[in-house]
VEXRO-52372 format. One record per residue: residue in one letter; z, y, x of N, C-alpha, C in turn. Coordinates in steps of 0.05 Angstrom, whole numbers, padded with zeros to 5 digits, always signed. Each point is the difference from the previous one (the first is absolute). Layout:
# VEXRO-52372
AZYXZYXZYX ...
This chain:
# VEXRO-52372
X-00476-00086-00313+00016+00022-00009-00018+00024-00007 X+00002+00011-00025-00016+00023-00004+00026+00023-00016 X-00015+00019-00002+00011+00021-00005-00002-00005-00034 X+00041+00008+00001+00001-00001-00032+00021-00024+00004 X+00005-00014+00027+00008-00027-00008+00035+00000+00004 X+00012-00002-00012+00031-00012+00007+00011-00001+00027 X+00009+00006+00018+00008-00011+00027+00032+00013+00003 X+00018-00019+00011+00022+00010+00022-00003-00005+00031 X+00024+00016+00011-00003+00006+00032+00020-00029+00004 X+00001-00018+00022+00002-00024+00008+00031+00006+00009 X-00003+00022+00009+00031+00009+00019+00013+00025-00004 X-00006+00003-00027+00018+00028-00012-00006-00016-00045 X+00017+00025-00006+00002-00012-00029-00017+00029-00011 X-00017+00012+00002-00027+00004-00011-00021-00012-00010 X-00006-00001-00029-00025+00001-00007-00016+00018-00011 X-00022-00010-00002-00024+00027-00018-00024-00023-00006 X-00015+00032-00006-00035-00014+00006-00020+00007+00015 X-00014-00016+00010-00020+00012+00016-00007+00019-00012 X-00012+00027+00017-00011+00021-00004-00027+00008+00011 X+00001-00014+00027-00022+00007+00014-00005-00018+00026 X-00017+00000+00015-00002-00015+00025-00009+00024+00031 X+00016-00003+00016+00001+00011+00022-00006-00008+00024 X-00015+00016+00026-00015-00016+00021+00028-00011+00007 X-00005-00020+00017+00019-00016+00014+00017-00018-00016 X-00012+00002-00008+00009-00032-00013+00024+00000-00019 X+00005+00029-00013+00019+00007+00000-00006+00010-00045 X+00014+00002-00003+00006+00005-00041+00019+00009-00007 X-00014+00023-00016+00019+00027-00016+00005-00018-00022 X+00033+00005-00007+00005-00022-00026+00024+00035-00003 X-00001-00002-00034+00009+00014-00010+00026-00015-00009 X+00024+00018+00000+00028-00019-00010+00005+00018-00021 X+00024-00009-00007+00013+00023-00032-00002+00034+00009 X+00008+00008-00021+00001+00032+00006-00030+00010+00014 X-00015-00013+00001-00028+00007+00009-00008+00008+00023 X+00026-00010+00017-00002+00002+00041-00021-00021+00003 X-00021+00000+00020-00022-00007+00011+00009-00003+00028 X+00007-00033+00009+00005+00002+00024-00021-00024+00023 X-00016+00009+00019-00014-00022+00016+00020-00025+00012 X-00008-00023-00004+00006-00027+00008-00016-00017+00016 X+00001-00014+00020-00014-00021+00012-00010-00022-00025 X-00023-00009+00002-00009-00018-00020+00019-00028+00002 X+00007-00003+00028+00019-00024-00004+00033-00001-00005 X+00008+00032-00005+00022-00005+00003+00011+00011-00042 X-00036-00014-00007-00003-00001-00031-00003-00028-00022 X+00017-00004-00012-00006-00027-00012-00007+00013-00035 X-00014-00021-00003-00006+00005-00032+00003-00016-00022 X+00011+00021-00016+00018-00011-00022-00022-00010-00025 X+00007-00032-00002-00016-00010-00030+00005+00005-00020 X-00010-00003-00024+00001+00014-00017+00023-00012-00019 X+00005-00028+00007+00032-00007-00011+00020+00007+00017 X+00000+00005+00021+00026+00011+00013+00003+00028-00012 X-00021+00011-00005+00008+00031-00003+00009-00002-00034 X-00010-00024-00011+00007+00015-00030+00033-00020-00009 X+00005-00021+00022+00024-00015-00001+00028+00012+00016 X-00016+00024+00031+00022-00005+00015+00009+00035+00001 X-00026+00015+00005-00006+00023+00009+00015+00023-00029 X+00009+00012+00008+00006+00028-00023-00016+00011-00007 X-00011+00008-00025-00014+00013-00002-00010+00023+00004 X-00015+00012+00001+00001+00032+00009-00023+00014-00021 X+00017+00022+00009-00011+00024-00025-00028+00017+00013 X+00003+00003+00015-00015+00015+00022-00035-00013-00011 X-00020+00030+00005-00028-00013+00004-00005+00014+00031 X-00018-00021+00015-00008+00005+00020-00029+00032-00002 X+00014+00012+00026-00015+00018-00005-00037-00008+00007 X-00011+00019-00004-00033-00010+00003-00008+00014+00027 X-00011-00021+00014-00011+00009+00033-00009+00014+00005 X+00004+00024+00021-00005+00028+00010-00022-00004+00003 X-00019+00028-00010-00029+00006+00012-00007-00014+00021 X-00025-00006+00013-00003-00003+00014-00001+00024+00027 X-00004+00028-00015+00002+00011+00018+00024+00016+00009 X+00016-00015-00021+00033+00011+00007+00009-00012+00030 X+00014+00013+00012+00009-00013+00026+00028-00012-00005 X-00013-00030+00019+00023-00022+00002+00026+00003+00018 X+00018+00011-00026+00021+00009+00016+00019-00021-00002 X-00005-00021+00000+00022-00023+00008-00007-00016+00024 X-00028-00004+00004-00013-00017+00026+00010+00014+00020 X+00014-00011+00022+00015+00000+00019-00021-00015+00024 X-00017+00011+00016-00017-00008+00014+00013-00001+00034 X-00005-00025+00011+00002-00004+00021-00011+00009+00022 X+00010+00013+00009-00023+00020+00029+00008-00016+00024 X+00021-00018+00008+00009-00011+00022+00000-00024+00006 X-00012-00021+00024+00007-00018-00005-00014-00011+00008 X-00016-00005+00028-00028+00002+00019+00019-00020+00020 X-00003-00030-00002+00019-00021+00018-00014-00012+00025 X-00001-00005+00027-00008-00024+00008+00023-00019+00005 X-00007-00027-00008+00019-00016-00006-00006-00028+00020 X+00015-00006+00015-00004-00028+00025+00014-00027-00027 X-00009-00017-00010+00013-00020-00006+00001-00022+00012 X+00023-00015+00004+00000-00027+00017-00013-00008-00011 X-00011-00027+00009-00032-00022-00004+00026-00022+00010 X+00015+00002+00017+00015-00024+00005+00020+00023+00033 X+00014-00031+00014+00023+00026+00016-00029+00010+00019 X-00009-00004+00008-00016+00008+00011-00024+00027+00006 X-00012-00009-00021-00025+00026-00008+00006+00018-00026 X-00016+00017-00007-00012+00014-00016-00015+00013-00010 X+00006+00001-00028-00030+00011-00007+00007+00028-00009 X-00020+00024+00003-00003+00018-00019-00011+00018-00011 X+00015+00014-00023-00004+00009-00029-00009+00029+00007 X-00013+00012-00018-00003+00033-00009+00014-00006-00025 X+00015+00022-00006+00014-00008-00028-00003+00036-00020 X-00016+00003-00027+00001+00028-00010+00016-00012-00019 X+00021+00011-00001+00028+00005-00020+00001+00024-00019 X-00022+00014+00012-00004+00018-00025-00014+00007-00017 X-00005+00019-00022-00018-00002-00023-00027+00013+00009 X-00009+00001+00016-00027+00014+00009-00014-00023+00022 X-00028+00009+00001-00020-00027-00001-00001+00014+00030 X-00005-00022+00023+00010+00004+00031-00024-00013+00017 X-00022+00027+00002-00018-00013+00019+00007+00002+00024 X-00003-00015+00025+00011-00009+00018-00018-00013+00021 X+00005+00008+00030-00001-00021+00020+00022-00007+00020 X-00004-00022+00007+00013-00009+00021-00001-00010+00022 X+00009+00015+00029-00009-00008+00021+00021-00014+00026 X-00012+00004+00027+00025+00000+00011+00001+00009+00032 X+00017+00011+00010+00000+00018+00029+00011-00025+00021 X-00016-00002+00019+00015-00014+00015-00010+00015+00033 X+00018-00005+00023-00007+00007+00023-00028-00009+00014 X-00030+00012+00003-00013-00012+00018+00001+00002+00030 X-00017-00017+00009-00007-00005+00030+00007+00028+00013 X-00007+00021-00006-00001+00021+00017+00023+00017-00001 X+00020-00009-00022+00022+00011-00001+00001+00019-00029 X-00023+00004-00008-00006+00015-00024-00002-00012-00028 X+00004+00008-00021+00016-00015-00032-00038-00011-00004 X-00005-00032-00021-00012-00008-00005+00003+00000-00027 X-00020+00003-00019+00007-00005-00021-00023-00015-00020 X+00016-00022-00019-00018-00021-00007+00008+00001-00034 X-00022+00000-00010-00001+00002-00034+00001-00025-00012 X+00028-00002-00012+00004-00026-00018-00012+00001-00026 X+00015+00012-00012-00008-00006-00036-00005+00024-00009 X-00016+00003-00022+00002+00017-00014-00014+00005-00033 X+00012+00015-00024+00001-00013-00028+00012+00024-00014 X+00009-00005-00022+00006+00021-00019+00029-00025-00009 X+00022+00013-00001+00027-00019-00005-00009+00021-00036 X+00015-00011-00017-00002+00000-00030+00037+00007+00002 X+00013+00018-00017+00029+00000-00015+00003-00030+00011 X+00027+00012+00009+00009-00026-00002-00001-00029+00013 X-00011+00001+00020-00016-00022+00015-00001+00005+00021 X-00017-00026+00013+00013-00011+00028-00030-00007+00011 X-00001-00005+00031-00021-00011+00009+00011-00015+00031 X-00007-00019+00000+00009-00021+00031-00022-00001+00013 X+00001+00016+00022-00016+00004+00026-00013-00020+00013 X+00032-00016+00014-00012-00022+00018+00024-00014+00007 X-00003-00021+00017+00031-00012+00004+00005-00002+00032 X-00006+00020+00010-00015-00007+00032+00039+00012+00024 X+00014+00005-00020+00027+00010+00019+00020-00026-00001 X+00000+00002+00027+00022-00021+00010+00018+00014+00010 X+00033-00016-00006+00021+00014+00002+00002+00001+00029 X-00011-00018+00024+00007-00007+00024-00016+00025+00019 X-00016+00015-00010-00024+00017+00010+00011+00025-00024 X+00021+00000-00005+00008+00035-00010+00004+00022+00016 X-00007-00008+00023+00002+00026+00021-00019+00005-00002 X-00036-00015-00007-00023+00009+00008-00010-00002-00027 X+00019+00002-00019-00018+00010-00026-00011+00029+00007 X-00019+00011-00020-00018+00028+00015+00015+00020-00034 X-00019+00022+00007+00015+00024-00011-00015-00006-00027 X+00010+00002-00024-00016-00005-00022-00003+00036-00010 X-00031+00002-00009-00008+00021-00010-00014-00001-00034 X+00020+00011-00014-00011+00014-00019-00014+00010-00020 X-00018+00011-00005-00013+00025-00015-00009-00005-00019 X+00021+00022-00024-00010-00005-00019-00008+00024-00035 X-00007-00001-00019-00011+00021-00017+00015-00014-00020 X+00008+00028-00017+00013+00001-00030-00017-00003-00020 X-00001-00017-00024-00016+00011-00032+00018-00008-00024 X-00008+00016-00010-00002-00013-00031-00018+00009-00014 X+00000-00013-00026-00022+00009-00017+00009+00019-00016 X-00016+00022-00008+00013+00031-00017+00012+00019+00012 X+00021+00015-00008+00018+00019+00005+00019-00015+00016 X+00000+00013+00034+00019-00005+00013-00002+00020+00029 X+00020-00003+00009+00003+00023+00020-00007-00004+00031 X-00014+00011+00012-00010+00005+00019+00018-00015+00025 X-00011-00026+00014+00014-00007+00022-00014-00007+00032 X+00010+00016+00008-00011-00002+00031-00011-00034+00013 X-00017-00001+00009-00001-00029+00011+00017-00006+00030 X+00013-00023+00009+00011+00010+00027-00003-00030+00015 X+00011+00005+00019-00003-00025+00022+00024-00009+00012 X+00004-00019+00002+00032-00012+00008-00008-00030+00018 X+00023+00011+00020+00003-00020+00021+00027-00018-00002 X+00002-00025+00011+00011-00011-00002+00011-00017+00025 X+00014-00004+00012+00008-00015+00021+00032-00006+00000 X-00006-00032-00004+00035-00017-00006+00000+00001+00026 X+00033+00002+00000+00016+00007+00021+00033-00025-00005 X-00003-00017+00003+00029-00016+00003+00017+00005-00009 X+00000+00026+00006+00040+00009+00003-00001+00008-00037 X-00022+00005-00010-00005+00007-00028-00002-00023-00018 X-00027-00012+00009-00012-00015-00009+00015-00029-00019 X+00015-00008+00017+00008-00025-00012+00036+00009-00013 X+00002+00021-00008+00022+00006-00009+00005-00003-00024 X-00017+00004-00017+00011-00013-00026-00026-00007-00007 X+00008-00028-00021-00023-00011-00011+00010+00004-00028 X-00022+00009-00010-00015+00013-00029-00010-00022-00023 X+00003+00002-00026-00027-00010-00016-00018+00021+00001 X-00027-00010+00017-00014+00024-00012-00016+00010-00024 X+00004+00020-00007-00020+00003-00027-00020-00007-00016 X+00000-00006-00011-00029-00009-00015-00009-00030+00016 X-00004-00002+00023-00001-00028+00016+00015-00025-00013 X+00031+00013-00001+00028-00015-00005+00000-00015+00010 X+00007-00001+00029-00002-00020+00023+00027+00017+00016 X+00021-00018+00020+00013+00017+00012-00020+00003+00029 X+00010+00034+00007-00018-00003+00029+00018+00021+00007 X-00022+00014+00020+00011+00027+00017-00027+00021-00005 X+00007+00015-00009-00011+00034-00017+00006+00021+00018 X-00019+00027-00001-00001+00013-00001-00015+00024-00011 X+00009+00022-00018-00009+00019-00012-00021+00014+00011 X-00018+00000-00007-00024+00019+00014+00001+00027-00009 X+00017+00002-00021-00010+00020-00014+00027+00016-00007 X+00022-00009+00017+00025+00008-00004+00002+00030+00005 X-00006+00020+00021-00006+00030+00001-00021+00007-00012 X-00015-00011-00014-00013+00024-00018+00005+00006-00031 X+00001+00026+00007+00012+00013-00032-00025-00002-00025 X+00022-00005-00026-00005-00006-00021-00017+00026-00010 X-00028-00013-00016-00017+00030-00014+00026+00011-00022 X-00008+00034+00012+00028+00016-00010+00020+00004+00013 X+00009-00014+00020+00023-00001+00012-00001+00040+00014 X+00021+00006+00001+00002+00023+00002-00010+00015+00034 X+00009-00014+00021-00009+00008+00024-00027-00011+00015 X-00008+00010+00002-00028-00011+00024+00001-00009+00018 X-00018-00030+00007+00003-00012+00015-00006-00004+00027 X-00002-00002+00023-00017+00008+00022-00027-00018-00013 X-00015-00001+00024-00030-00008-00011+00008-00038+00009 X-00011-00009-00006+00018-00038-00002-00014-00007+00031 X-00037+00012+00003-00009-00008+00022+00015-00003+00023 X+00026+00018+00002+00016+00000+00020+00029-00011-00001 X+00006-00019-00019+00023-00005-00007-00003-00037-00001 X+00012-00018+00010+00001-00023-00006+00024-00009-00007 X+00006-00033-00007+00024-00012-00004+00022-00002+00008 X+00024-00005-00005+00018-00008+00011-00003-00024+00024 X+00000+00002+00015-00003-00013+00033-00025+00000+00006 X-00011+00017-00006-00032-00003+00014+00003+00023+00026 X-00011-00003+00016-00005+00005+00030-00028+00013+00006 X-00002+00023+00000-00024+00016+00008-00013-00013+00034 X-00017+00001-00005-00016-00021+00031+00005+00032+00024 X+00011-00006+00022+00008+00020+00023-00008-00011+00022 X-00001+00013+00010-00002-00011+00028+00027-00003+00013 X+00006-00028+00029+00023+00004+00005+00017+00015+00010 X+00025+00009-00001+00005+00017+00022+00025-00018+00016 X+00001+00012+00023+00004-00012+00023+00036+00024+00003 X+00018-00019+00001+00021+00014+00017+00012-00016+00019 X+00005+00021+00014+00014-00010+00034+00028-00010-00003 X+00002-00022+00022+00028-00004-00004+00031+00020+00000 X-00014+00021+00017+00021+00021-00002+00011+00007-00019 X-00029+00008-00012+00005+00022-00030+00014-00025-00024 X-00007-00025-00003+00026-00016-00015+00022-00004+00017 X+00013+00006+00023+00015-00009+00013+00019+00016-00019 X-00012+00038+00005+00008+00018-00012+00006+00003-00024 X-00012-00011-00023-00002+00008-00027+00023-00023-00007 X+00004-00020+00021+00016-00021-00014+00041+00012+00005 X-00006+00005+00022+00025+00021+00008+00010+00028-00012 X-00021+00013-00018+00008+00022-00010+00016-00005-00022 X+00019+00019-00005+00022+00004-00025-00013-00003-00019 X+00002-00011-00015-00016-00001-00033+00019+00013-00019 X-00013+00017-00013+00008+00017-00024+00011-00020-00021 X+00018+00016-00019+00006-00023-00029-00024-00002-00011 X+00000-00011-00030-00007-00015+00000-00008+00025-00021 X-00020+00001-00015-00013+00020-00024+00013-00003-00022 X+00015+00009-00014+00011-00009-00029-00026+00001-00026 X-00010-00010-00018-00010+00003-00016+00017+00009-00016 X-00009+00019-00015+00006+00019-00026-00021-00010-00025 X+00016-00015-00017-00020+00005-00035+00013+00022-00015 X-00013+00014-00012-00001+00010-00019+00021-00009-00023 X+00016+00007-00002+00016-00008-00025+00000+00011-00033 X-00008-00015-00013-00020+00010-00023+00019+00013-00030 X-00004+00011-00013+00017+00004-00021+00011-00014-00014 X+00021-00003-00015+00013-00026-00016-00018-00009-00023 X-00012+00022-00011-00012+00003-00027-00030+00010+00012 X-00026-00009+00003-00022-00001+00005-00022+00006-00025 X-00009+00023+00000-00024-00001-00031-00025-00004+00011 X-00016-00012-00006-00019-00011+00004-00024+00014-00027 X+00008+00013-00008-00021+00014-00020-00020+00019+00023 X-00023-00003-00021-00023+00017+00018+00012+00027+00007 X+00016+00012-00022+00006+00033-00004+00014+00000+00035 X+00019-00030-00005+00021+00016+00036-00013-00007+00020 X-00018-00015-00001-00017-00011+00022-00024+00014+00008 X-00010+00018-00022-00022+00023+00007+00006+00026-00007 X+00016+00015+00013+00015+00032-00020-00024+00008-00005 X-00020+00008+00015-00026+00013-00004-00020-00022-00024 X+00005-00016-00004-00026-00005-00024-00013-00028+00027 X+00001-00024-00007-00019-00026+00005-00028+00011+00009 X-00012+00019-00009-00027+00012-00001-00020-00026-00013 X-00018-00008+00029-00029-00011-00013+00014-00037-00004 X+00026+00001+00007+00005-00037-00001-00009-00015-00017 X-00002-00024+00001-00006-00009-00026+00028-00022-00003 X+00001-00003-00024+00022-00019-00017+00021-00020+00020 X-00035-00017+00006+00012-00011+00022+00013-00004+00028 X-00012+00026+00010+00008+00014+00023+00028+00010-00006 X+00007+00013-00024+00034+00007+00007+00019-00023-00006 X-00018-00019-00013+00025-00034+00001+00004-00004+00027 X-00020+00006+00006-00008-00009+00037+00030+00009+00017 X-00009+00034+00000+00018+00013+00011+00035+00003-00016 X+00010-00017-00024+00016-00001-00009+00015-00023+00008 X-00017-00020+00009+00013-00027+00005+00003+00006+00038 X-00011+00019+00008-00006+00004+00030+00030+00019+00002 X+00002+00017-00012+00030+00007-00005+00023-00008-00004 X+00002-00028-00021+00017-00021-00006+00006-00015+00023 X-00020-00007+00014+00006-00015+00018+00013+00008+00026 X-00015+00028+00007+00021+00011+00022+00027+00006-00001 X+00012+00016-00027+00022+00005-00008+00024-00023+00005 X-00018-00025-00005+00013-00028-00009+00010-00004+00027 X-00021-00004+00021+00006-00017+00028+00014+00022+00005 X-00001+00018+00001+00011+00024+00010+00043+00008-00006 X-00002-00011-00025+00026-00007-00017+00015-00011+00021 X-00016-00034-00002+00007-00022+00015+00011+00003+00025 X-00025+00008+00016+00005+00011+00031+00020+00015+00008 X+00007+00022-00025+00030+00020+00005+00020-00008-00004 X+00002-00031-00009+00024-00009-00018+00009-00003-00020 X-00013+00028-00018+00010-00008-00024+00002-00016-00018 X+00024-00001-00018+00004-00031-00023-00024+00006-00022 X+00000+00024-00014-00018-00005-00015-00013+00028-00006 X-00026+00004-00015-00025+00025-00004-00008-00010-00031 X-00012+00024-00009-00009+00005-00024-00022+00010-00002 X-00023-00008-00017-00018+00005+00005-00017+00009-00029 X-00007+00021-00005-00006+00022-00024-00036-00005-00003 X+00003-00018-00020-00029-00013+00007-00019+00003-00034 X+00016+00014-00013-00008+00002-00037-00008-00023-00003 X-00002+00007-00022-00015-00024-00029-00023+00000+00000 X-00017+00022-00005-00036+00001-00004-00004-00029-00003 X-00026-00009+00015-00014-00027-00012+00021-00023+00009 X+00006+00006+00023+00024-00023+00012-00010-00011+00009 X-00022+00003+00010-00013-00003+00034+00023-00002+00020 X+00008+00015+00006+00012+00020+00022+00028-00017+00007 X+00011+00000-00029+00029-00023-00005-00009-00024+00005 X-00027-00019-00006+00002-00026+00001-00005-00002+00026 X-00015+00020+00023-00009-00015+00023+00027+00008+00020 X+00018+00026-00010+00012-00001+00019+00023-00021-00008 X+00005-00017-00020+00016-00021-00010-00006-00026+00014 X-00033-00009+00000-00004-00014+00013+00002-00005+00035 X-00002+00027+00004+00006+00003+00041+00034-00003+00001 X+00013+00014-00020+00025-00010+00012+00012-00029+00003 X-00014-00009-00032+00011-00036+00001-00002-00011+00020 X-00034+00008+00015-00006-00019+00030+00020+00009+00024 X+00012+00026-00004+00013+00016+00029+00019-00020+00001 X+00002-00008+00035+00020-00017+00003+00034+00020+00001 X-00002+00025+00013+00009+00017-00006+00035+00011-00026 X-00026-00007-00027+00002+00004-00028+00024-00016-00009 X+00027+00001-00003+00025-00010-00019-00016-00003-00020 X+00003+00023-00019-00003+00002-00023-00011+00022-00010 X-00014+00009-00027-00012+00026-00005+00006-00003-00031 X-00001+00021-00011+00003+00003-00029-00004+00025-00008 X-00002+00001-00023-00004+00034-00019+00028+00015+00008 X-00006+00025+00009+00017+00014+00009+00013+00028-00022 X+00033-00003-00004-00008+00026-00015-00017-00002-00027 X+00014-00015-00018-00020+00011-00021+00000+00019-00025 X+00030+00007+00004+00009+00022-00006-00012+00017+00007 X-00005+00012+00028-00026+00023+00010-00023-00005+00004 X-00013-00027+00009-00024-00003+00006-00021-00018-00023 X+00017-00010-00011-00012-00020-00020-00006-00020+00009 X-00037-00012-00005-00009-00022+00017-00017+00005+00013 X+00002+00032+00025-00009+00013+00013+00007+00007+00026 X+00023-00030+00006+00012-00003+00034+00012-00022-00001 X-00007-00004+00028+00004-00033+00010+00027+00003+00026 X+00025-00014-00003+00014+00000+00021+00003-00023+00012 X-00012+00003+00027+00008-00026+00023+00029+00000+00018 X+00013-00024-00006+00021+00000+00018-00013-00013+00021 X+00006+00012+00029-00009-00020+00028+00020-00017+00007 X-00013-00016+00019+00016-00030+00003+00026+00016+00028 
């Protein structure tokens, strides 16, 4: 496939032409009216040159000519999230596992592991360590048995951000890890990039996206979901549970969400009153789709049937990826152009299930 060439989308009735090639595996194909929208390479087939001149309509349109190089790529939609360790069965028994980088930045890395020694104090032993590439995976070892999951040890961590060129400044951090049962075997996953079913967990699930608007604590002090900081024991008397088991217990905490507007704009102007400042392109896709998505669960969580979402036309970035997250939402009825009498093809309305 090169640029210039014929292609339609596999699961929508768009076509164009290639325009350009994008990290991740991913291709700017231009459609009519001269919208430029990013696609997964596989979810692209290409059109021969008798289908297009037997089946295809013709089109009037010339493809536009590829941005400077030092123009900024404002359709690449870059992955900041997505740091897995992944247990896959080997059989009912054992398993093996994965480091998994799911995202577009190159992931130097080690891996170790905490376990209790002799004296009562944390041991720690250095497994692997490598640079994971976009996109990719690496299998440790196969040394966990399901029968000895109480004495699996604490898995540790640590790891550094890159890419090559212009990109934004990311802290390096450290993450612990310790499966816990009551978690662990609760739902089984395909995992990413592996495509194996197993049991996952996000390493990288609290830390905020470069751009993201609030600051994060420092990560050195922050680990995973079920990980367990090493303490010492403490000791209570039978009294004091005799007591705590007999006391009146309070209700119960209500959670409160936020209940979001019917009509949501997602333009930089409502999302930054003061001016984006030093962001770059991709940083406010970042923080635009980081907005889409809270609004959304947020919808959901309150009840409501359905939200609107004020997302313009520009390159159609912005429309194709948040088109693509709803198809996958299990969530998602249905979505369509909203209003086109007022909005044009510059809002998306989801009905919830």
């Amino acid at each position: 496939m090169n640029i210039g060439d014929k292609v339609r989308l596999l699961r929508a009735k768009e076509q164009g032409v290639v325009s350009r090639f994008l990290p991740g595996d991913m291709i700017e194909i231009e459609i009519e009216d001269g919208f430029r929208i990013p696609v997964m390479r596989s979810e692209l087939v290409e059109v021969s040159p008798l289908e297009a001149e037997r089946l295809l309509k013709p089109t009037s349109y010339v493809p536009q000519k590829p941005a400077s190089p030092s123009a900024p790529a404002l359709s690449a939609i870059l992955a900041n999230q997505g740091i897995y360790l992944a247990f896959v069965p080997l059989n009912d028994r054992e398993y093996s596992l994965h480091l998994v980088n799911n995202t577009d930045w190159d992931f130097p890395y080690t891996l170790g592991e905490e376990s209790a020694g002799p004296t009562g104090g944390a041991q720690f032993r250095g497994v692997f360590s490598g640079v994971l590439k976009p996109k990719s995976q690496q299998k440790m070892n196969d040394l966990y048995r399901q029968d000895q999951f109480e004495n699996w040890p604490t898995f540790v961590v640590q790891g550094l951000w890159f890419r090559a060129g212009k990109a934004s400044l990311r802290p390096p951090f450290i993450k612990r890890f310790k499966a816990r049962a009551s978690t662990f075997f609760k739902n089984k996953v395909t995992v990413p990039v592996v495509n194996q079913t197993g049991f996952q967990t996000q390493l990288d699930a609290d830390d905020a996206a470069p751009g993201a608007l609030m600051p994060s604590p420092p990560t050195s002090n922050r680990t995973v979901r079920d990980a367990q900081p090493v303490a010492k024991p403490r000791t209570i008397s039978a009294e004091d549970l005799k007591a705590e088991m007999l006391r009146a217990k309070s209700g119960v905490e209500s959670v409160s969400v936020e209940r979001p507007s019917s009509v949501v704009d997602l333009h930089i102007e409502a999302l930054f009153p003061n001016g984006p400042g030093n962001r770059t392109s991709s940083d406010l896709l970042t923080v635009q789709l980081h907005a889409f998505e809270r609004n959304l669960e947020n919808a959901i969580a309150s009840g409501m049937s359905d939200i609107t979402f004020i997302h313009g036309v520009g390159s159609g970035a912005l429309k194709s990826e948040i088109h693509r997250r709803l198809g996958q939402h299990p969530n998602t009825r249905y979505f369509e152009d909203a209003q086109k009498e007022k909005f044009g093809y510059g809002a998306t309305k989801v009905t919830i299930k």
